[in-house]
C-alpha positions as CSV (number, residue, x, y, z in Angstrom):
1,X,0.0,0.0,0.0
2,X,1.3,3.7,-0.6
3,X,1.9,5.7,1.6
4,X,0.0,8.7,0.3
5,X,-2.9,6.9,0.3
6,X,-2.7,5.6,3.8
7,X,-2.3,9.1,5.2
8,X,-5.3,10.6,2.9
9,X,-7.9,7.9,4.3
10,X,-7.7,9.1,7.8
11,X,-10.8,10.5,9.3
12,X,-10.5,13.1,11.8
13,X,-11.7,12.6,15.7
14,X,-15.4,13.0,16.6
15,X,-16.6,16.2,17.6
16,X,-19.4,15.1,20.4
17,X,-21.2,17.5,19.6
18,X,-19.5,20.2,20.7
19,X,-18.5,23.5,18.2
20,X,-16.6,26.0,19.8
21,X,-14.5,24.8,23.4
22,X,-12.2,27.6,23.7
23,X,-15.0,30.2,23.3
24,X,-16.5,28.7,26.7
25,X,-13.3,27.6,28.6
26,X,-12.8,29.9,31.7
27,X,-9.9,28.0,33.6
28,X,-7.2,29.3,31.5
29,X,-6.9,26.0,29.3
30,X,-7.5,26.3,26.0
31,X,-8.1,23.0,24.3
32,X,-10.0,21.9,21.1
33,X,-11.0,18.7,23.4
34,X,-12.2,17.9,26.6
35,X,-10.5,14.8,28.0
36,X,-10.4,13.3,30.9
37,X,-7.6,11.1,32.2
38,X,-7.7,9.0,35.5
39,X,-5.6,6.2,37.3
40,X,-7.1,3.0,36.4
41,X,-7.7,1.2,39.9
42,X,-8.0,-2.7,40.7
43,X,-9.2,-5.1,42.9
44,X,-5.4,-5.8,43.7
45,X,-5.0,-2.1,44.8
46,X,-7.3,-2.7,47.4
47,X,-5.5,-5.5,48.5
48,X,-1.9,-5.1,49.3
49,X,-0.5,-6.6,52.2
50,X,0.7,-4.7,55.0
51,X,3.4,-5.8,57.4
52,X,4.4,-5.0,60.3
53,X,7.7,-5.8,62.2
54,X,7.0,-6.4,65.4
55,X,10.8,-6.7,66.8
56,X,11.8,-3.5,65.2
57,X,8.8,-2.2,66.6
58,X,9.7,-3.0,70.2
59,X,13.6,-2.4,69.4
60,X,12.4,1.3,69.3
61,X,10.4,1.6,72.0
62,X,12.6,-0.5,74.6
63,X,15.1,2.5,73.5
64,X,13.2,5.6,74.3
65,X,11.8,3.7,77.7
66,X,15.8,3.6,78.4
67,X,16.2,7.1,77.7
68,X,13.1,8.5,79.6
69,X,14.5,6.1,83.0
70,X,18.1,7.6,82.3
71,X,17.2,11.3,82.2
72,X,14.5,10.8,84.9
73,X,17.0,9.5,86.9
74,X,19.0,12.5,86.9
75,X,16.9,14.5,88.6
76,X,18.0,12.4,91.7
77,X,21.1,11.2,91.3
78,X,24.1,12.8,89.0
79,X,22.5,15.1,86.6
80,X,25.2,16.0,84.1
81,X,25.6,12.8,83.4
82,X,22.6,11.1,83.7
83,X,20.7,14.2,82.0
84,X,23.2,14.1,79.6
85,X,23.1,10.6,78.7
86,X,19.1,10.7,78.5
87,X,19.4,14.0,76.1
88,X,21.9,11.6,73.8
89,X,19.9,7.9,74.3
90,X,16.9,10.1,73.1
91,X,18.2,11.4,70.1
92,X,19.2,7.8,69.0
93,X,15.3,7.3,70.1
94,X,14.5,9.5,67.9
95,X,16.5,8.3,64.5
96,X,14.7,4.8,65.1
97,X,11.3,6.5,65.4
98,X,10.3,6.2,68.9
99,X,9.5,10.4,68.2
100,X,7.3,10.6,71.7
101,X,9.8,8.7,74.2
102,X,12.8,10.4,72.6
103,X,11.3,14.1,72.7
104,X,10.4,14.0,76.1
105,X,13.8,12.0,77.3
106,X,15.6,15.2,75.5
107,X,13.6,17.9,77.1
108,X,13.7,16.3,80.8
109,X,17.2,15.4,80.6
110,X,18.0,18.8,79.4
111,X,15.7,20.4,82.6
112,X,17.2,18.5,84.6
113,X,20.5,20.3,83.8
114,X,19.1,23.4,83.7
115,X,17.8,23.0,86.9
116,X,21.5,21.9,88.6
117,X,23.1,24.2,86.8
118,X,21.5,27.5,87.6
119,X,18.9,26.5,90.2
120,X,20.0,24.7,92.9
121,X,23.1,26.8,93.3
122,X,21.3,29.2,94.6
123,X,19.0,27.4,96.9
């Protein structure tokens, strides 16, 4: 077959009855069609499988439990170190997503040594 006939017997794309787009467009796209395009979903979408890993899970925790005892320790005994090692245990807490236990491990070890430091000097 030739290809100038091949290219001549094309018909063009049906109207749908509608004449003028552009003259009745107001979002600020002007096309000559009005298509619609969506993400085709399946039964299988619905249906994924979700896991969860219950040892990593309590890895995370069981570390910012350690870091809240450590820095509520140091409230009693040896602040600077205590507080400081519950401010550090918390930010590893943290990386390993145990977000609660870590933040408040941080901000009581970190009163803690506020407190001793500019406190209880003067009391």
């Amino acid at each position: 077959m030739d290809d100038k006939n091949r290219t001549n017997n094309v018909e063009n794309a049906p109207n749908h009855g509608e004449d003028d787009y552009t003259s009745r467009h107001t979002d600020g796209i002007f096309s000559s069609r009005d298509e619609e395009t969506a993400a085709e979903l399946t039964a299988d979408d619905y249906r994924r499988n979700v896991t969860i890993d219950e040892d990593k899970t309590e890895a995370n925790t069981s570390i910012g439990w350690i870091a809240l005892v450590l820095s509520i320790a140091s409230f009693f005994w040896a602040p600077i170190l205590l507080g400081g090692a519950g401010i550090i245990v918390g930010f590893i807490a943290r990386s390993r997503n145990a977000n609660t236990l870590g933040n408040i491990a941080i901000v009581a070890g970190a009163v803690s040594i506020l407190i001793t430091l500019f406190i209880l000097p003067f009391v």
